[in-house]
C-alpha positions as MATLAB code, in Angstrom:
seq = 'XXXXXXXXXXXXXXXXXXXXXXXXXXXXXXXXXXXXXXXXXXXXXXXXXXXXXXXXXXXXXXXXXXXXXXXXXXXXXXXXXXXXXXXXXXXXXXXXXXXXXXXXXXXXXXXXXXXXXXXXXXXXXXXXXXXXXXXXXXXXXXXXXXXXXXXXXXXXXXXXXXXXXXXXXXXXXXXXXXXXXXXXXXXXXXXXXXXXXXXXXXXXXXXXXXXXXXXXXXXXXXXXXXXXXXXXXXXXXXXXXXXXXXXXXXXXXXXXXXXXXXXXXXXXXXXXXXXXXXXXXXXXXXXXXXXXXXXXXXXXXXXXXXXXXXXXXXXXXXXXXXXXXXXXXXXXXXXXXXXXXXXXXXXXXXXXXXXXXXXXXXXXXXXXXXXXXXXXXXXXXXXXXXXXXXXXXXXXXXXXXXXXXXXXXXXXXXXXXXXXXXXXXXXXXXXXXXXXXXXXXXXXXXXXXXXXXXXXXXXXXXXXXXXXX';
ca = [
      -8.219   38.013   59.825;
      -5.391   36.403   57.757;
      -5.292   39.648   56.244;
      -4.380   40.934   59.527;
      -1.880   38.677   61.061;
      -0.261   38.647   57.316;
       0.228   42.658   57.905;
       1.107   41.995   61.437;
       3.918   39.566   60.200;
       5.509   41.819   58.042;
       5.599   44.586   60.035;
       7.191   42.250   62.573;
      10.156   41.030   60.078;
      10.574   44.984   58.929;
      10.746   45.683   62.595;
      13.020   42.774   63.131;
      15.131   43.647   59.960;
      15.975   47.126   61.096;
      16.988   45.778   64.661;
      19.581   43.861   62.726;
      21.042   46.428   60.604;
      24.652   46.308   60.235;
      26.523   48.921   62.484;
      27.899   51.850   61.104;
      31.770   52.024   60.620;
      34.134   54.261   61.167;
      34.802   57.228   58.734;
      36.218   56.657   55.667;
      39.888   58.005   54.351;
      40.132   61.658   54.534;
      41.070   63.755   51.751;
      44.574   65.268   52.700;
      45.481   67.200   49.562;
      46.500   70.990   50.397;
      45.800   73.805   48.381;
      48.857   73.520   46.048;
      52.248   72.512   45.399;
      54.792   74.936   46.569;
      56.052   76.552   43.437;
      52.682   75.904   41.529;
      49.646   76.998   40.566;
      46.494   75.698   42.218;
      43.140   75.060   40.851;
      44.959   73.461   37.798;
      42.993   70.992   35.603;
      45.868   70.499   32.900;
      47.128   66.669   32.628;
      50.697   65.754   33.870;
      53.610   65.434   32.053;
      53.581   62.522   30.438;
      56.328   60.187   29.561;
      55.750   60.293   25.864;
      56.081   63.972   25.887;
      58.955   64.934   28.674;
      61.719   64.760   25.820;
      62.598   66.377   22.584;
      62.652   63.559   19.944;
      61.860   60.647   21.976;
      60.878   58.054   19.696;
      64.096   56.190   21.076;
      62.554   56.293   24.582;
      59.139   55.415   23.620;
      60.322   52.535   21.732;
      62.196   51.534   25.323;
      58.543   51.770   27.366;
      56.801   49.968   24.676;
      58.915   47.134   25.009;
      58.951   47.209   28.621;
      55.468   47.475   28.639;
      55.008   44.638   26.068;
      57.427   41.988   27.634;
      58.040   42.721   31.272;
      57.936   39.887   33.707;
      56.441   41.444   36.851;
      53.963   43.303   34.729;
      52.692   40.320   33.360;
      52.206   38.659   36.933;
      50.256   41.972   38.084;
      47.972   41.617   34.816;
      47.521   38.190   35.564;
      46.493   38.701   39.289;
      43.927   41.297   37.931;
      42.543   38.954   35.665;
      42.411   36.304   38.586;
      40.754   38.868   40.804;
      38.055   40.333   38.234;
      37.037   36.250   37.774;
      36.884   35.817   41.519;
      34.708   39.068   41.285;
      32.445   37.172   39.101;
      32.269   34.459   40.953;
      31.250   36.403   43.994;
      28.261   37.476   42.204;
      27.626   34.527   40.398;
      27.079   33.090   44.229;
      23.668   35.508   44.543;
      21.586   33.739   41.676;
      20.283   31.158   42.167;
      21.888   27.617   41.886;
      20.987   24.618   40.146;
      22.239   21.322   39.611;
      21.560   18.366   37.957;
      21.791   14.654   39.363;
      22.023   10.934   38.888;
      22.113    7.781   40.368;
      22.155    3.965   40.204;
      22.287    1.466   43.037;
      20.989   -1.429   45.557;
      19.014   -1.170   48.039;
      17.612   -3.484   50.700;
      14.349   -2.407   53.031;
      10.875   -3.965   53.897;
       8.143   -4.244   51.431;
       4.618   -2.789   52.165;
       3.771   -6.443   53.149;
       6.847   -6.226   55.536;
       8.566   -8.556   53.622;
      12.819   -7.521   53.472;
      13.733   -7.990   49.815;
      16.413   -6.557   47.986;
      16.011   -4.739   44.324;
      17.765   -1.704   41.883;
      17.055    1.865   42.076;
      17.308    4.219   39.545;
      17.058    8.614   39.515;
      17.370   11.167   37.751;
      16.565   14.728   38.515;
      17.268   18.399   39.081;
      17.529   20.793   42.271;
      17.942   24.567   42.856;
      19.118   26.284   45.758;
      18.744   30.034   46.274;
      19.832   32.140   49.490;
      17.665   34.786   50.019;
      20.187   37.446   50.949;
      18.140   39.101   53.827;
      21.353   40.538   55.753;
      23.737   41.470   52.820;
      25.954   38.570   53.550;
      26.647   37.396   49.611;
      25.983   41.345   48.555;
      29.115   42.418   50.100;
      30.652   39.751   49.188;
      30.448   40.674   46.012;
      31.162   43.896   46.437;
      34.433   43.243   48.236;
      35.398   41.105   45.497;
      34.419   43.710   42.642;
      36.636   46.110   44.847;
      39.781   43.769   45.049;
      39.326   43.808   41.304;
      39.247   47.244   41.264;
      42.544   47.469   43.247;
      44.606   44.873   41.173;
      44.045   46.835   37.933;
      44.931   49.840   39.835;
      48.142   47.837   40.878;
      48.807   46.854   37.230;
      48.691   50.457   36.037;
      51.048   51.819   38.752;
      53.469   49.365   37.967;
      53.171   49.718   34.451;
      53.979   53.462   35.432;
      57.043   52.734   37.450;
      58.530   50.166   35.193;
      57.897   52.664   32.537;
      59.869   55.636   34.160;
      62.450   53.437   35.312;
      63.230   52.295   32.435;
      63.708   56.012   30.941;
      65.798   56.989   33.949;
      68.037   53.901   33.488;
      68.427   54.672   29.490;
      68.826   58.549   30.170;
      71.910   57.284   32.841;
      72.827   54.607   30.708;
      73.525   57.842   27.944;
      74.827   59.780   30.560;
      77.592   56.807   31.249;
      77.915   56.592   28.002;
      79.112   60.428   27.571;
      81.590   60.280   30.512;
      82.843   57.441   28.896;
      83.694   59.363   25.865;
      84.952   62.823   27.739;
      87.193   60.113   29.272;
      88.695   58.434   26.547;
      88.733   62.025   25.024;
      90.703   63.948   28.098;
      93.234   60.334   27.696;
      94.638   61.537   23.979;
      94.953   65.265   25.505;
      97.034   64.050   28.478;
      98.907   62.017   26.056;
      99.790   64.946   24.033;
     100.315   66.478   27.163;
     103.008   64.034   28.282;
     104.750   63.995   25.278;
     105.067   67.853   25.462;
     106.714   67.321   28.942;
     108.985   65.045   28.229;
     109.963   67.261   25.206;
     110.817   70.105   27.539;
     112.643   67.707   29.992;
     114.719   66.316   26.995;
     115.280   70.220   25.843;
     116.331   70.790   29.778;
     113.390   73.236   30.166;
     111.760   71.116   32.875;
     112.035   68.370   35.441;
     111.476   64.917   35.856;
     108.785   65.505   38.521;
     106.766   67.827   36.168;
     106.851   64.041   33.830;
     105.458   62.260   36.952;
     103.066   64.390   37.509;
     101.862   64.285   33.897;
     101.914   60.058   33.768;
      99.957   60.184   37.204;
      97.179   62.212   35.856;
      97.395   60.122   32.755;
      97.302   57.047   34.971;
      94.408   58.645   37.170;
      92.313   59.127   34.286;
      92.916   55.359   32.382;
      91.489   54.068   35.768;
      88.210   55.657   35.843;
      87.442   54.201   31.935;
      86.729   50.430   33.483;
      84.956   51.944   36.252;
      82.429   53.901   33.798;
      82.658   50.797   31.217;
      81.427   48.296   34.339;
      78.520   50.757   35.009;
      77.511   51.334   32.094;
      77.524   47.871   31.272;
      75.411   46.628   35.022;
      72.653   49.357   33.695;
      72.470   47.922   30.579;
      71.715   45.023   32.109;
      69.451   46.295   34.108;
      67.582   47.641   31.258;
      67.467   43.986   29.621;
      65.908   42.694   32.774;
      62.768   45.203   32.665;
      62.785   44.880   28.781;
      62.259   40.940   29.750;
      65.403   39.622   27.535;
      68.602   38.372   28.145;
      71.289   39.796   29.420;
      73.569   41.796   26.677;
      76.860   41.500   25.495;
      78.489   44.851   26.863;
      81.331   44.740   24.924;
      79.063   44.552   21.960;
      76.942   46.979   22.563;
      79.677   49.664   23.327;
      80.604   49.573   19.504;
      76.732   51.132   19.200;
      76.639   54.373   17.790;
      76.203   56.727   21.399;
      73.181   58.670   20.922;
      73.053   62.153   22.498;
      72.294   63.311   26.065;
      68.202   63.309   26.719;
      66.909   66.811   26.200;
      64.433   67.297   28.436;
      61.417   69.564   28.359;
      61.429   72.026   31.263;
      58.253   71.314   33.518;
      55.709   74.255   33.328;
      54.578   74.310   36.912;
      51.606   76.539   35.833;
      50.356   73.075   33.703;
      50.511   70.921   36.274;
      47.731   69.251   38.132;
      46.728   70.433   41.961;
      47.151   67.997   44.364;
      43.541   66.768   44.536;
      43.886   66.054   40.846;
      46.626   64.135   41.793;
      45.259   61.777   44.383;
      42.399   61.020   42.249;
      44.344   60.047   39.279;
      47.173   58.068   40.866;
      46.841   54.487   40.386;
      48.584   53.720   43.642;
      46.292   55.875   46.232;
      42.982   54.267   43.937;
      44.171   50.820   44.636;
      44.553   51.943   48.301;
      40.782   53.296   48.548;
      39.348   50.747   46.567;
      41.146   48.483   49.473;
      39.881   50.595   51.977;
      35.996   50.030   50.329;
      36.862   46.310   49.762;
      37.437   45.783   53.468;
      34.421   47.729   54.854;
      32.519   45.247   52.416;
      34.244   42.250   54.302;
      33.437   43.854   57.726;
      30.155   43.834   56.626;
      29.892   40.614   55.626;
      31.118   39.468   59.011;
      28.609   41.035   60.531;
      25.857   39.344   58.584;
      27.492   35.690   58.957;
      26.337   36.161   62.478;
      22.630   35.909   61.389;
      20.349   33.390   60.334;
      20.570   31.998   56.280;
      17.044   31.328   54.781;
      17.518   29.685   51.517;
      15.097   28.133   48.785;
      15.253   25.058   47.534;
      13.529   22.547   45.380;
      14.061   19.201   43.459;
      11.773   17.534   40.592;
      13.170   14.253   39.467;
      12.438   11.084   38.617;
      12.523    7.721   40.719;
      12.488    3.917   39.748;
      13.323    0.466   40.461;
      14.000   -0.301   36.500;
      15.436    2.270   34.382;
      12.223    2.025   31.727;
       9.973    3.084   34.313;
      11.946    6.520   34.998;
      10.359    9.857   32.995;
       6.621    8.188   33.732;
       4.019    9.692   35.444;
       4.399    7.190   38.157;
       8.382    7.882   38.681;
       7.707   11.591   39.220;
       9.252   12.889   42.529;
       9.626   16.197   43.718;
       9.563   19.073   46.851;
       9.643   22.588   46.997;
      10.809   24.369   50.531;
      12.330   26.793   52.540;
      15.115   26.309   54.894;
      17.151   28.279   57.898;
      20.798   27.841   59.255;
      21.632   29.919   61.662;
      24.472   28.844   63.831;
      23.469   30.364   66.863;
      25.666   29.408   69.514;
      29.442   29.259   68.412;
      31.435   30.676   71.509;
      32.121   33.869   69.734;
      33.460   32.919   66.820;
      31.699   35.146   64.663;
      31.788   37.833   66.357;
      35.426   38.029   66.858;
      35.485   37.682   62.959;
      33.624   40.649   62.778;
      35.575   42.469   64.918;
      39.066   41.222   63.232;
      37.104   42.376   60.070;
      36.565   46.019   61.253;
      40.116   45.736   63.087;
      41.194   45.225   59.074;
      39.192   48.261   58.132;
      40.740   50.437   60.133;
      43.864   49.679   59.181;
      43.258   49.774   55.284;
      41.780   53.769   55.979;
      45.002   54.506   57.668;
      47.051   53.151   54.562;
      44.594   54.671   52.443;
      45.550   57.965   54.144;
      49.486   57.127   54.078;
      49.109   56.832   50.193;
      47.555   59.967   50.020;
      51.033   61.434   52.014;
      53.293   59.355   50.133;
      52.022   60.567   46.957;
      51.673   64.107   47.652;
      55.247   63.628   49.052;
      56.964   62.049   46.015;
      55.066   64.664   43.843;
      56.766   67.848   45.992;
      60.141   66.083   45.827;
      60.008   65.722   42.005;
      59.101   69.415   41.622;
      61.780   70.722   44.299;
      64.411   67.994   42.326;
      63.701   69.589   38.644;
      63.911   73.056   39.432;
      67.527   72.567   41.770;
      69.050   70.028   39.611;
      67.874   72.727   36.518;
      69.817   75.776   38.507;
      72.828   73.475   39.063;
      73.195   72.555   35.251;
      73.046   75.954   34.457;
      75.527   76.591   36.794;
      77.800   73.732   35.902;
      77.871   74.549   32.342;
      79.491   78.487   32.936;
      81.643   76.353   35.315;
      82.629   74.126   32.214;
      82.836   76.306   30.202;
      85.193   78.534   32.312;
      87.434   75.772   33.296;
      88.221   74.433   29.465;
      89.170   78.565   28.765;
      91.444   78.289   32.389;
      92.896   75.350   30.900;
      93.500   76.747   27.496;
      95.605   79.589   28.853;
      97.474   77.511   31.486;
      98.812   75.495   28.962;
      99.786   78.413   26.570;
     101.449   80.259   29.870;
     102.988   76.947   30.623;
     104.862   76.381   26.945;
     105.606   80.029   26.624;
     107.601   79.281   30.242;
     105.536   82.107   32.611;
     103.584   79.254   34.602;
     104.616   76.393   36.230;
     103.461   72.757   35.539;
     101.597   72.833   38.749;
      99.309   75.403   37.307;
      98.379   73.726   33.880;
      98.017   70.132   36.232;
      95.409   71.910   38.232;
      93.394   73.616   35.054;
      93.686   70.489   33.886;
      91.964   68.203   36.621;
      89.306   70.978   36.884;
      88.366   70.959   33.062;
      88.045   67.394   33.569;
      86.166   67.374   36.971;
      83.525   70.008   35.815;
      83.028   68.353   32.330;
      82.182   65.099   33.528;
      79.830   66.825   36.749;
      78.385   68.889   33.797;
      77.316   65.528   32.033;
      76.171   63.852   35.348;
      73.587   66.781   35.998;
      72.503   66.854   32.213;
      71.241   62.914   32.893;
      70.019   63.289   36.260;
      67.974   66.399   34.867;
      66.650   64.069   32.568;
      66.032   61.536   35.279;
      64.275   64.062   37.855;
      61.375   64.868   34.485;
      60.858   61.286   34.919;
      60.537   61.674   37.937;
      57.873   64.407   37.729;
      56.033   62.572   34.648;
      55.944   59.157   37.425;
      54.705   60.875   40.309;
      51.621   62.957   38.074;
      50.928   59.893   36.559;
      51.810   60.693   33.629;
      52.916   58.799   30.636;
      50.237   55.778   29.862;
      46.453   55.408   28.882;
      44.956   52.718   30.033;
      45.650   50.067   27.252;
      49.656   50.688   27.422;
      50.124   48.024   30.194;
      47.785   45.372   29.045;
];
């Protein structure tokens, strides 16, 4: 018979059990990658471009990230919120083991005797108690899990800003170079229009040409001495910002523009054959990992929710010992202790839980959609990095024949112009466009360099997984 109604009982609590399980949510993120990259292969299982490898002789540049990496500010506050989260994580699981304490006390007390006498004496314990939830819903399970998830999601965070710190502190040094060149061309083109003045003037003093041919010549002089503190104060705010993500101190521009200028970046040209497809992206981007493991940290919450709503049945138990004079404790007579089982269930709570719950799967929801949005944002920044290497690559090709052309245009103005077949007007225009097209030629060769970063940043390319710690 006990046999019997134990069966029946357990059948009852399975039946019971299953009534109560948690209610399905919602789909999950969809996948969203397409086929492939327009201009690429598909079905590629190469890695990206990394950092480390996107220029020719770039120990310069990988010195930069490693000290970036090493020393930066921010990243050190997203390392430090990973650590924070992976200890909450622990925590979380610590919380589904069971828990026991350890206790002590001294004190008065003042009752009636056994004979019904009121007397007043010490009393003494010592003792030990444990306290175990049985986790019959999932309640502490998914706590855990949501916590193991938000740790999941912080380290993701620390690698994808170890990534962008990384590549913008290669774009910043490759236009910091860049500045650095147009800097040059311009103190350069300043002793050719000098020697370009002076021939002027000559032929005004020898009667061969006219005072506004001189004007002309000191305004395009002048033009040209105005745009060196313009470069020099850019140059010097990137530098700057350089110091910042390299965590030190501003540095002393003027200083540093007696350094030895190193030559343009040479980047490699991006093999769009090599390059990952698109669901090889997602799945190796730190940012759209963070934003699933966000998306699987909140259905774990919403689940929790649901199973605060239930009853709690616990285990507990205490052994100790009890005494009105400390030498009697740890006897025979002193021992004290209970062993039970107990239930909380808040049953009536005018919705409270409930609207948790439904906050809770409101929060789901919306970590899917962003889940989903960093899926389109990253197959986004991915196509614009392609599309940006190969136009900025046909425009530098096409800038330096224009270059090129416009230094030969100027070379034979000015010949034409001191044999005294051309007019000064001539040589003054060859002369702005030799300028014009040198210094665009140099701007394209660093933002070529800067849109490789670009491609290395988006792949997620560039680190291994100890380079941010």
């Amino acid at each position: 018979m006990l046999t019997r109604l134990t069966t029946l009982a357990a059948a009852a609590a399975a039946l019971f059990l299953a009534a109560c399980a948690a209610p399905p949510l919602p789909a999950g993120p969809q996948a969203l990658a397409p086929q492939a990259f327009s201009g690429a292969a598909s079905g590629s299982s190469a890695q990206a471009l990394s950092l480390a490898q996107a220029f020719e002789g770039s120990a310069t540049l990988q010195a930069l990230v490693t000290e970036v990496l090493a020393n930066n500010r921010d990243l050190r506050a997203a390392a430090a919120r990973m650590r924070q989260q992976q200890l909450l994580a622990e925590a979380r699981g610590a919380e589904r083991m069971p828990q026991i304490d350890a206790t002590a006390g001294a004190g008065r007390q003042r009752g009636y005797t056994p004979a019904g006498v009121v007397a007043t004496g010490n009393a003494y314990s010592v003792g030990t108690g444990a306290h175990w939830e049985l986790d019959l819903w999932g309640r502490l399970g998914n706590a855990a899990t949501a916590a193991s998830q938000d740790a999941t999601a912080a380290a993701r965070d620390r690698d994808a800003a170890a990534l962008s710190l990384a590549a913008q502190a290669v774009s910043l040094q490759a236009e910091l170079v860049g500045l650095g060149h147009r800097l040059q061309l311009a103190r350069e083109t300043l002793t050719v229009q000098r020697q370009l003045l002076a021939i002027v003037k000559a032929r005004v003093d020898a009667g061969r040409g006219t005072a506004a041919d001189a004007a002309r010549a000191e305004s395009l002089l002048a033009s040209t001495e105005a745009s060196v503190p313009a470069l020099r104060n850019a140059a010097c705010l990137t530098r700057l910002r350089i110091d910042v993500l390299r965590g030190q101190p501003p540095a002393d521009c003027a200083k540093a523009d007696a350094d030895p200028l190193p030559a343009l970046p040479a980047p490699r040209l991006v093999d769009l054959a090599t390059l990952p497809s698109p669901a090889t992206l997602l799945a190796q981007r730190p940012d759209v990992q963070a934003a699933f493991a966000r998306a699987a940290a909140q259905a774990a919450r919403t689940n929790q929710a649901w199973a605060a709503r239930w009853p709690a049945l616990s285990l507990v138990g205490n052994i100790g010992w009890s005494a009105a004079q400390t030498g009697e404790l740890f006897k025979n007579s002193s021992l004290v202790g209970n062993l039970g089982a107990g239930l909380n269930w808040q049953w009536l709570d005018f919705g409270q839980r409930k609207a948790e719950e439904g906050a809770a799967r409101a929060g789901y929801e919306a970590a899917v959609a962003a889940a989903e949005q960093a899926q389109l944002v990253a197959l986004q920044d991915a196509q614009a990095s392609l599309d940006s290497v190969r136009d900025v690559e046909q425009q530098t090709a096409a800038q330096a024949t224009a270059a090129e052309a416009s230094s030969r245009a100027r070379e034979l103005a000015l010949k034409r112009y001191e044999a005294g077949v051309s007019d000064f007007f001539n040589l003054l225009d060859a002369e702005r466009e030799r300028l014009a097209a040198q210094d665009r030629l140099i701007q394209l060769q660093a933002q070529r360099a800067v849109a490789v970063v670009g491609v290395a940043r988006a792949f997620a390319g560039g680190l291994t997984p100890n380079d941010a710690r």
